[in-house]
N, C-alpha and C positions, 0 to 999 in steps of 0.2 A: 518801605520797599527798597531793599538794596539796590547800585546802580549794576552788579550784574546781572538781576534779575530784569529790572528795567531795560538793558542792551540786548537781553535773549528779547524781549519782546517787541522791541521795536525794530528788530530784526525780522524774526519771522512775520509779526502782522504789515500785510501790506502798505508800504509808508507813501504821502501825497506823491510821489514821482510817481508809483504805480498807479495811482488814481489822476493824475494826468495823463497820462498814455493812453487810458480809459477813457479817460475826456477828449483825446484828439481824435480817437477812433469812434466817439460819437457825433463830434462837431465833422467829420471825415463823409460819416452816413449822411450827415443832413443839410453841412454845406460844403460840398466839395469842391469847389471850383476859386477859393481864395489863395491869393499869390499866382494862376495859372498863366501861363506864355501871355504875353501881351498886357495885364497888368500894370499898373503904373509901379510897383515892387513884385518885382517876379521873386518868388518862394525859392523859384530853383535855384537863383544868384546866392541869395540868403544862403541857403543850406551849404553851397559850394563853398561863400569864405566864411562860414561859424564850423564847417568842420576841419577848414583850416588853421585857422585861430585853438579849436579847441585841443588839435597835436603839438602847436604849439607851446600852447599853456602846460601841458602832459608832458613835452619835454623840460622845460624851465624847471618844473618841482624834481625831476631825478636830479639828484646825484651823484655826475660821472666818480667823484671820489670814493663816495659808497658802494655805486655800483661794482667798481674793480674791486674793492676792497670783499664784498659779499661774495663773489666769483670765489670763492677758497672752497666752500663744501660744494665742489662740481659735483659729486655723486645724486646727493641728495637735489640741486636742480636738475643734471639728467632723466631723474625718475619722475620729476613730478611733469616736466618739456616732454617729456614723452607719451605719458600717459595722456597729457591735453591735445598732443599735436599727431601722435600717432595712433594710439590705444583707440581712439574715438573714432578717428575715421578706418580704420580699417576694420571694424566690428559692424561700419554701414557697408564696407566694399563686401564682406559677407555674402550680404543680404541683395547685391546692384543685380544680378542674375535671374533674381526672384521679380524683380518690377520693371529690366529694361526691354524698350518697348512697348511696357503695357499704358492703359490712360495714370495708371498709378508713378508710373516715373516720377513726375514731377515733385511728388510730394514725397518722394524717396530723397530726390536733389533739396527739398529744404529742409528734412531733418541731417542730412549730409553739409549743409553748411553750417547746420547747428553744432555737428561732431569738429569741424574744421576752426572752430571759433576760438580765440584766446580765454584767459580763466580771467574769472571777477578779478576786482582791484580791494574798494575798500570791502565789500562783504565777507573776502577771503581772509584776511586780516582780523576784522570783528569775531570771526567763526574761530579761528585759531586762538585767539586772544581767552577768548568766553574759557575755552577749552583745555587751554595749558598746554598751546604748543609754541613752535619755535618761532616769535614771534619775528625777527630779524631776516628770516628764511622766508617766509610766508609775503613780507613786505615785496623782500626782493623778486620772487616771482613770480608773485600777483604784478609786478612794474614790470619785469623783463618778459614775461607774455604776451602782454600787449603790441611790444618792439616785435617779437617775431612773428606776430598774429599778423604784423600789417605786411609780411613777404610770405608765411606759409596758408594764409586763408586764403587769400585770390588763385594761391598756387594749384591747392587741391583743385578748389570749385573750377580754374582755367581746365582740368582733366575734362569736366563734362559740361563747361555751359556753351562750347562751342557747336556742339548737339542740339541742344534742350532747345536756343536762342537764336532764330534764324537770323536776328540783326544783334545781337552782340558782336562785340569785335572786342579779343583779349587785348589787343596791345595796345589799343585808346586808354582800356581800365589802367594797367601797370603805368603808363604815362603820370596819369589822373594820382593811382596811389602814391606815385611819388611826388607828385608837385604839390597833395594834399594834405599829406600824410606823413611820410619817411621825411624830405627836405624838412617841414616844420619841426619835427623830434628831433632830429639834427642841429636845425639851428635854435630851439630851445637849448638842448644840452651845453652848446657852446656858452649861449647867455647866460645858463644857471649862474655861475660865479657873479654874474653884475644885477640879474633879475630876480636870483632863485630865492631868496629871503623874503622879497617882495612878494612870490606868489605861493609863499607857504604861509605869511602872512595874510594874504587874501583868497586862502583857500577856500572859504566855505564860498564869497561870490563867485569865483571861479566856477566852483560846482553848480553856482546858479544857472552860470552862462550855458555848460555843460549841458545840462542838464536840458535848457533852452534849444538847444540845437537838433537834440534827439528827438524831442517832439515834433518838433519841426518835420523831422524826417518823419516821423512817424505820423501824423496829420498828412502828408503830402503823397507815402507811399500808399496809405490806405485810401486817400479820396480818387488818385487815378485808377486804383482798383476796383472801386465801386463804382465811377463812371464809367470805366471799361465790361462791369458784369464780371471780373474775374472770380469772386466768391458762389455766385450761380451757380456757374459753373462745375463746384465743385460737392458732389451727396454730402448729408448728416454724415452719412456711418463713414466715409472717408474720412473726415475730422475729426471723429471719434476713436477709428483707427489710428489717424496720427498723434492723438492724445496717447493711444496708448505706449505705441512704439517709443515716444519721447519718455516716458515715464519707465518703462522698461530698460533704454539707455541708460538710463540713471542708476539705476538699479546695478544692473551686469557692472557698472562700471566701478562703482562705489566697491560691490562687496569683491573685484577682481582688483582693485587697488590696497583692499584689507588683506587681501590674499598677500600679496604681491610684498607690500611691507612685510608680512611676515617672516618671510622665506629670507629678505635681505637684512633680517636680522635688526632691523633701525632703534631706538631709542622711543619710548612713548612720544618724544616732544616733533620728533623728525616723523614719525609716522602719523599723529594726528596734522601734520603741515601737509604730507603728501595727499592725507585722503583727501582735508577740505578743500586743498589749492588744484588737486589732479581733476578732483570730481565736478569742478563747476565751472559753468560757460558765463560770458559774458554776454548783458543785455545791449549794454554800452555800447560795445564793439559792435555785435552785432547788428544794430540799428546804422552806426555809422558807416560799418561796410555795405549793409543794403543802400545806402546814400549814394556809394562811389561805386560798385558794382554795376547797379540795375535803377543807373539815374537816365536811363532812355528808355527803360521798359515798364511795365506797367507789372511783372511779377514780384515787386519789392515786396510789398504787404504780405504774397504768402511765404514768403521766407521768414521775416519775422513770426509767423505765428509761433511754427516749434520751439522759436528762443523763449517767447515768453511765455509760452506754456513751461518750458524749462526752469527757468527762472525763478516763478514761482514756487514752484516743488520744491527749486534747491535749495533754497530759501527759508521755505515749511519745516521740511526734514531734515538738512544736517544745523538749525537752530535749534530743533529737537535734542539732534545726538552732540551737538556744543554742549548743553545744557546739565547732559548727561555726563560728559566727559568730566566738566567744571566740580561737578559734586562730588565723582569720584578723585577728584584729589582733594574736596576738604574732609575727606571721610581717614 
């Protein structure tokens, strides 16, 4: 078995991260009350400095020299920055007319933060790669969406969660994302020159750690949801509805990104980097923004649902059309 057959597959088929997420959302149903306030290790301390530590570590592996240096084909990141930060959410602003007010809002508001979310990191990269595209380009802004994910996601979502959320309060979160978040990518980048060798070296534990923190949130955002009744609360076919609509995002947006490269005339290598790097959300991000968002509410869990319904899919389907891409150029 060749290794790029091997990489489509262990691409697409669901790898143990996915099946820990699975596992915290069952240990979530059955024991949910570990790490809770008063605890001799409170969970929520945890999560607070592992997702500190983990923008840190995210900043240490950029580098600043690369990055300026990638900054030359502005064109080609304007198109793909926009299609993840604009394209998506303005295809739910649509549709906000059809569900405000109704008991449906809310589930409006989490596939709306799903549209708000920065794109994958390494899967955008792997997809590109498999596929024979711009591999240099795809790095860089799978890295640089993340940096703007952490000032235009809170941004959008700040539009409607002061509605939705009689106790949120926006400018506690912005505080929060900066002391947790933006400050750590900052002062990584500074370090990269003394640290950044070191933690490209020790990236795969890195990812371990990473990787640790997210379940974390993801165990903690789901156990307060189940002890609160929040899933009750909400019918089958509403889920199933929200499955679909996530799925249908994906969709409009993929084959309006295939459009979209067309007309601007790009390169196969620059247009296979826009679809894969435009067309996907991040699981990553999104867990860690529900961490620093809706770390006093008890709605975190249903916001993640539409990422990883998302995730999955994008994951299924353009490892599919990677696969396809890759052939046709050894043909």
């Amino acid at each position: 078995m060749s290794g790029r057959i091997r990489r489509i597959i262990s691409t697409v088929i669901p790898d143990p991260f996915i099946a820990g997420i699975l596992l915290m959302i069952l240990l979530a149903r059955i024991f949910p009350g570990i790490g809770a306030e008063g605890s001799v290790i409170e969970l929520r301390q945890l999560i607070k400095y592992g997702i500190t530590l983990l923008f840190f570590f995210y900043g240490l592996k950029l580098d600043p020299a690369r990055l300026k240096h990638d900054l030359g084909n502005w064109r080609l990141h304007l198109v793909i920055q926009s299609i993840t930060f604009l394209l998506f959410p303005f295809l739910l602003l649509l549709f906000y007319p059809l569900f405000r007010g109704s008991d449906q809002e809310i589930l409006w508001l989490s596939v709306f933060f799903l549209a708000a979310l920065p794109s994958t990191v390494s899967s955008s990269v792997v997809m590109v790669s498999i596929a024979g595209g711009n591999i240099p380009a795809a790095i860089f802004n799978a890295s640089i969406s993340g940096v703007i994910g952490i000032i235009l996601t809170p941004a959008w979502m700040g539009l409607f969660l002061d509605q939705q959320a009689g106790s949120f309060s926006f400018g506690p979160v912005i505080r929060d994302l900066t002391l947790q978040v933006l400050v750590p990518v900052i002062v990584g980048l500074i370090l990269h020159r003394y640290w950044g060798n070191w933690a490209i070296r020790n990236r795969k534990r890195i990812s371990w750690f990473d990787k640790s923190v997210i379940l974390a949130i993801v165990y903690r955002s789901f156990g307060d949801s189940f002890t609160n009744g929040i899933f009750t609360s909400i019918p089958v076919h509403s889920l199933l509805l929200l499955s679909a609509g996530v799925i249908a995002l994906f969709f409009v947006v993929f084959e309006a990104t295939k459009y979209l490269t067309r007309r601007l005339h790009l390169n196969r290598e620059d247009r296979i980097t826009v679809l894969f790097c435009g067309s996907k959300k991040s699981l990553v991000h999104g867990s860690v923004m529900v961490g620093v968002l809706f770390a006093g509410s008890t709605l975190g869990s249903l916001f993640l649902v539409p990422v990883m319904i998302y995730h999955a899919f994008q994951l299924f389907y353009i490892g599919v059309v990677a696969g396809k891409y890759g052939r046709e150029i050894q043909h």
